[in-house]
C-alpha positions as CSV (number, residue, x, y, z in Angstrom):
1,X,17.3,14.4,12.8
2,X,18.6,13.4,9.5
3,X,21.6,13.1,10.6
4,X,21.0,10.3,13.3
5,X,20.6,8.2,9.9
6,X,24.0,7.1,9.4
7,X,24.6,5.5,12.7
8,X,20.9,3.7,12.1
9,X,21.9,2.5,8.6
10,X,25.2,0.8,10.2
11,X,23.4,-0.4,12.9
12,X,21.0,-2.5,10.4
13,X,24.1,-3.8,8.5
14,X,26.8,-4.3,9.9
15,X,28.2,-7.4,11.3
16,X,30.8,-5.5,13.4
17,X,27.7,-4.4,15.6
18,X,24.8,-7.1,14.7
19,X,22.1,-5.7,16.0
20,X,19.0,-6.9,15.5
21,X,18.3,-7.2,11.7
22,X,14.6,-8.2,11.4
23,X,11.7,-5.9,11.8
24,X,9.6,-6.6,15.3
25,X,6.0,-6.8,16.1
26,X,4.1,-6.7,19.3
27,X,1.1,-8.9,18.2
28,X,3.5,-11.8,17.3
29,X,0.9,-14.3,18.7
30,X,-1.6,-13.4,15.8
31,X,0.6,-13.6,12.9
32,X,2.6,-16.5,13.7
33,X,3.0,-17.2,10.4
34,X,5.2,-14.3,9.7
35,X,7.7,-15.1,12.4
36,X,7.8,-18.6,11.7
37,X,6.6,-20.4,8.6
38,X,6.1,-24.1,10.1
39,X,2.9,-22.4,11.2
40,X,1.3,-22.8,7.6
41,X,-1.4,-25.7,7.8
42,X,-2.2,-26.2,11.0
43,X,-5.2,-24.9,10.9
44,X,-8.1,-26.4,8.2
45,X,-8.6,-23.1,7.0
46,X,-6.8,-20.5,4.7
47,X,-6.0,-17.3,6.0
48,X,-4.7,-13.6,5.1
49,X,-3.2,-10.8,7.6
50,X,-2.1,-7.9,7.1
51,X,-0.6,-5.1,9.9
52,X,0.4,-2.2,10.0
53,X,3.0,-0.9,12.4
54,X,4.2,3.2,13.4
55,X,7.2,2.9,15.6
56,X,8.1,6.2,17.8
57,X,6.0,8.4,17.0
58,X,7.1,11.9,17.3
59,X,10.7,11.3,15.5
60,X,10.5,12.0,11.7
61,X,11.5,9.6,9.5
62,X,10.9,6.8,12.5
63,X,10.6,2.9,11.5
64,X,7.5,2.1,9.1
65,X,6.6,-1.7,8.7
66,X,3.9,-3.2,6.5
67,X,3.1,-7.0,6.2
68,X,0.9,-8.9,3.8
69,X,0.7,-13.0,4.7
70,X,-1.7,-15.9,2.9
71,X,-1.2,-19.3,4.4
72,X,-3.1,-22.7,5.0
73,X,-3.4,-26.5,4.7
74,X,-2.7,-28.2,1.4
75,X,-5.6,-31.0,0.8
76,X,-4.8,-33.4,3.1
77,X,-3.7,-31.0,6.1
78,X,-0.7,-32.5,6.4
79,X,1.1,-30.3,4.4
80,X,0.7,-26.7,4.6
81,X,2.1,-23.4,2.6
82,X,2.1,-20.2,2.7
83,X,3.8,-16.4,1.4
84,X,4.2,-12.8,2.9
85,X,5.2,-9.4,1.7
86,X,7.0,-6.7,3.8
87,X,8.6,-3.0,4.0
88,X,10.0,-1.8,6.2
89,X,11.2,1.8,5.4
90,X,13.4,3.9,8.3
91,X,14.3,7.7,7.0
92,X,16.1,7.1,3.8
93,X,16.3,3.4,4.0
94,X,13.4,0.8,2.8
95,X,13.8,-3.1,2.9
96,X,11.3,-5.1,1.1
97,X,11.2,-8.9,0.9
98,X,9.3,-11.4,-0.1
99,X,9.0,-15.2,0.7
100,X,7.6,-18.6,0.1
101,X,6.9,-21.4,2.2
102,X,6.2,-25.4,2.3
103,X,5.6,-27.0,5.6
104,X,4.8,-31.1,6.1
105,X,3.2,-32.1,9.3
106,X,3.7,-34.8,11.3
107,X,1.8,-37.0,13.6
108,X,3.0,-38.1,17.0
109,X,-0.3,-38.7,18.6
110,X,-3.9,-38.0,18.3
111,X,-3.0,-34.6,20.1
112,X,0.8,-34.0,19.4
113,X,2.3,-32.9,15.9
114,X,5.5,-31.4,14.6
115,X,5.4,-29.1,11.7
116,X,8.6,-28.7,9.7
117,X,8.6,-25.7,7.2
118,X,11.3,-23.9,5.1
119,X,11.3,-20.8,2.7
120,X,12.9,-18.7,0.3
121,X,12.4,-15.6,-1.3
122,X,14.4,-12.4,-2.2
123,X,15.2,-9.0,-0.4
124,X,15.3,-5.8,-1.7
125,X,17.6,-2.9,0.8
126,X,17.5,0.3,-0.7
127,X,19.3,3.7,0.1
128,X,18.5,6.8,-1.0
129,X,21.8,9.2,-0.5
130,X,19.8,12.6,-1.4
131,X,17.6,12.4,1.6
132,X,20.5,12.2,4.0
133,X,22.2,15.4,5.4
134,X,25.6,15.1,6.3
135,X,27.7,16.4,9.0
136,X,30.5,16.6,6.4
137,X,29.2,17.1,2.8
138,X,32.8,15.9,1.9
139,X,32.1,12.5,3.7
140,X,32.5,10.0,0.8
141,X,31.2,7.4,2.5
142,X,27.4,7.8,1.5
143,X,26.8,9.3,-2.0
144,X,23.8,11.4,-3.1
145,X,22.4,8.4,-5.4
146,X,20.0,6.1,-4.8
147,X,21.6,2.7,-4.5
148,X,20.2,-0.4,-3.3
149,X,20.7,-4.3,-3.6
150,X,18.5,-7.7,-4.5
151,X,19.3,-10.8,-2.6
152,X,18.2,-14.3,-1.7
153,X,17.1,-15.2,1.5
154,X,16.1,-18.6,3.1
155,X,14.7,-19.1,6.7
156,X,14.3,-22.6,8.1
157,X,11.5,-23.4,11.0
158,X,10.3,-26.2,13.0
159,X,6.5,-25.7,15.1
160,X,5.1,-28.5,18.0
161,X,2.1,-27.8,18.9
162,X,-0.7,-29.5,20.6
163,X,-5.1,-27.7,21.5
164,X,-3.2,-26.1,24.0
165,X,0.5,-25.8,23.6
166,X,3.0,-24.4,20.8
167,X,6.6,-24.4,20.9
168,X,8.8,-22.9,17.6
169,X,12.0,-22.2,16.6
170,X,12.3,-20.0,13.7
171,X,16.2,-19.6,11.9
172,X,16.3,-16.5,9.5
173,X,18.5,-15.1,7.4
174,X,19.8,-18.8,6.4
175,X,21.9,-16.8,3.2
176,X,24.2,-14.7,4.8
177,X,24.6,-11.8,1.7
178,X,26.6,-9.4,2.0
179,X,25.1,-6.1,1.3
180,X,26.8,-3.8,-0.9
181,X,24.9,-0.3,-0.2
182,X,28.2,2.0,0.1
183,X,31.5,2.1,-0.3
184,X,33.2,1.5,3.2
185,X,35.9,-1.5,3.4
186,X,36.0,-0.7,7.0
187,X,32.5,-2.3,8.1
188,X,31.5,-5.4,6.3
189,X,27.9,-5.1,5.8
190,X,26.7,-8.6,5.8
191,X,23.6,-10.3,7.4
192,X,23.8,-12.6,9.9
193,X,21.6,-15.6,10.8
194,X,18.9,-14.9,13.9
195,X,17.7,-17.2,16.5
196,X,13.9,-17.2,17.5
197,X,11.7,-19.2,19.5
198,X,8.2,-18.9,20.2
199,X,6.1,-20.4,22.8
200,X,2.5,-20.4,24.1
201,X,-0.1,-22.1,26.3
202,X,-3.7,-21.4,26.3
203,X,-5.1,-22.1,29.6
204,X,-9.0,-22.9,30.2
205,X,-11.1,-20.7,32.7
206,X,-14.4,-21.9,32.2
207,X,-16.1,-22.3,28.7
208,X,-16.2,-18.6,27.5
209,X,-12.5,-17.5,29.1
210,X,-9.4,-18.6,28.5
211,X,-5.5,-17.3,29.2
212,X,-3.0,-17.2,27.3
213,X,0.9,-17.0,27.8
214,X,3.0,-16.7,25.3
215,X,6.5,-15.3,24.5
216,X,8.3,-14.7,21.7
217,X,12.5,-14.7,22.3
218,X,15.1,-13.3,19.8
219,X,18.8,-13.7,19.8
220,X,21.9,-12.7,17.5
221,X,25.6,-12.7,18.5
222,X,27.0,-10.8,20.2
223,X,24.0,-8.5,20.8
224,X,21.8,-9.0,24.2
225,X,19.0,-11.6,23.6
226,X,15.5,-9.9,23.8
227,X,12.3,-11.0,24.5
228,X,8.7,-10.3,24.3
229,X,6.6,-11.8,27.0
230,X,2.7,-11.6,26.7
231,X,-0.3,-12.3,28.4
232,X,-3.4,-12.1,26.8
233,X,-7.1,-13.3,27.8
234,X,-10.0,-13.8,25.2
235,X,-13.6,-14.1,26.1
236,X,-15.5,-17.1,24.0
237,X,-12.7,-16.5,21.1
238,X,-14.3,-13.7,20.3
239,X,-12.8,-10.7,21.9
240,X,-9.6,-10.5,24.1
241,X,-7.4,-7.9,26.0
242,X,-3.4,-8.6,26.6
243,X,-0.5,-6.8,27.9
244,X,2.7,-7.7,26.3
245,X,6.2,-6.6,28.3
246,X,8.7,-6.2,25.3
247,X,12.6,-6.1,27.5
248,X,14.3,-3.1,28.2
249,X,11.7,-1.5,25.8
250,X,7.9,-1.2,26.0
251,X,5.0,-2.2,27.6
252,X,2.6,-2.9,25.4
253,X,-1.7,-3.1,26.3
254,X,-3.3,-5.0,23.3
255,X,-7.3,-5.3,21.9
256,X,-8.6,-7.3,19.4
257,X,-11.7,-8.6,17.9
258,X,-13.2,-11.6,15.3
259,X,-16.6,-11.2,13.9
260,X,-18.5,-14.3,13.5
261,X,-15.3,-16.4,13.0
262,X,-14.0,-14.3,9.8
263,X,-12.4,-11.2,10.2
264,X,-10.3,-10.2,12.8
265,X,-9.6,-7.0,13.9
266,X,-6.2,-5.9,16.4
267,X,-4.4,-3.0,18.0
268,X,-1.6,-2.5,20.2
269,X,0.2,0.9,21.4
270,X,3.8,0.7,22.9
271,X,4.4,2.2,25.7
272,X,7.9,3.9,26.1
273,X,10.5,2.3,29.2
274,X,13.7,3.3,27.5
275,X,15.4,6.8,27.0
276,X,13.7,6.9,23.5
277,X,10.1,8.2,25.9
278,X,11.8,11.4,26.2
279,X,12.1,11.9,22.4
280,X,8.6,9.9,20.9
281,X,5.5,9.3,22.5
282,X,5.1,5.1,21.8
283,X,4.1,3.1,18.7
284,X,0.9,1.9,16.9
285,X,0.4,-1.3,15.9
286,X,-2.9,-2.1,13.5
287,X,-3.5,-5.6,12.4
288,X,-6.9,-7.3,10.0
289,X,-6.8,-10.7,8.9
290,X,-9.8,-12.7,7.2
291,X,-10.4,-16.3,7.0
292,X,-11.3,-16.8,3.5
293,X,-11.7,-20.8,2.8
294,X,-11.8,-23.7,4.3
295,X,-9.8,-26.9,3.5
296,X,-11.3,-30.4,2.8
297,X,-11.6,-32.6,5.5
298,X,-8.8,-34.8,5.9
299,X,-9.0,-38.7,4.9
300,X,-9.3,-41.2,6.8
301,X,-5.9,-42.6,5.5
302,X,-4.0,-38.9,6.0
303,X,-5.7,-39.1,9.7
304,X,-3.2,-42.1,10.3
């Protein structure tokens, strides 16, 4: 399997293909924060998530992601910020990054606001050439040593959102760095900017059940746009069971649970629609987050 690495590792970096860059989640609706960091303060509480996330399970050395996010409201909730941690780690390659975030609010109307939110942090992409076999042990291309790379990176977001509705727009990989992992002038590895959007509508049943449609769409020349679509239905915000559609890919059922408005508990299992179902039986999502403090109330003045 080790050697299916090298056509993975140029599929990641290089611009001659630009595939998708950035790792993917299926419970994107409860860690908005992570896809787009506008999100930070519009709630009046502080808040930390982390997932965990198994991709194909049955291929060795299959994609491994691992988040860490703490965002909220500054004093006067109209301001919010935020950081995260990731790896992601596929066979013999690990990319870690780490961000920052500032997001200002602003007020429409009593029930409309437009969160504008920007970050930067750094990226670490790594390669270790000793855990790769190659088909040709002359192949100069990828070394035996470890080598890896530490760049900036800036992302740039902008969140409406309403009781009921959301709409985002999420632009990643602002720095376009070139990575510099192996010698090979023929491909330049460099990463591109993404598009993403994310939108969502929580629709009232009665007073303990509510639906909610969502979808989360991603886009990066010249590769096919992709989206997740899900829909997901929560009894008295307690407890809710989904079903997200991810295109061309998975179909994904989803569970999840908060205990007495604190910690919150989530899983999610892909389901295999590709060719990949004859090689790896799905992937595990695991996600807890915990509500840990609880802004001041706003002003009368910041209410304005």
């Amino acid at each position: 399997m080790k050697n299916l690495f090298i056509p993975i590792i140029i599929l990641m970096c290089a611009t001659g293909v630009k595939a998708q860059q950035l790792p993917q989640y299926s419970q994107y609706f409860l860690n908005e924060y992570v896809v787009n960091p506008a999100v930070a303060g519009k709630d009046n509480f502080f808040e930390a998530r982390t997932s965990q996330r198994h991709q194909w399970i049955g291929i060795n050395d299959a994609p491994r992601t691992y988040t860490l996010s703490v965002y909220g409201p500054l004093a006067r909730q109209t301001m919010g910020d935020g950081a995260y941690v990731f790896t992601d780690i596929t066979g013999p390659t690990r990319r870690t990054g780490f961000q920052a975030s500032y997001a200002y609010h602003l007020k429409f109307s009593e029930e409309v606001r437009l969160s504008l939110g920007a970050s930067l942090g750094l990226l670490h992409y790594a390669l270790d050439g000793s855990k790769i076999d190659l088909r040709e042990a002359s192949d100069p291309s990828i070394g035996n040593s470890y080598q890896s790379n530490l760049l900036p990176d800036a992302k740039f977001a902008m969140y409406l959102y309403t009781k009921k509705l959301y709409v985002g727009l999420t632009l990643p990989q602002l720095i376009q760095n070139r990575l510099e992992l192996y010698d090979q002038n023929s491909i330049e590895n460099r990463l591109v900017p993404h598009i993403m959007a994310l939108v969502g509508y929580k629709i009232k049943i009665s007073d303990d059940f509510t639906l909610e449609p969502s979808a989360l769409i991603k886009y990066v020349n010249p590769a096919p746009l992709k989206f997740d679509v899900t829909l997901r239905g929560y009894y008295r915000e307690k407890v809710w069971l989904g079903i997200n559609y991810r295109s061309n890919e998975s179909f994904t059922p989803v569970i999840g649970y908060t205990h007495k408005n604190f910690i919150t508990f989530a899983y999610a299992y892909d389901v295999l629609t590709n060719n990949l179902k004859n090689y790896a039986s799905g992937s595990h999502e695991l996600m807890l987050g915990i509500r840990f403090s609880r802004a001041a109330k706003p002003t009368p003045k910041a209410a304005e």
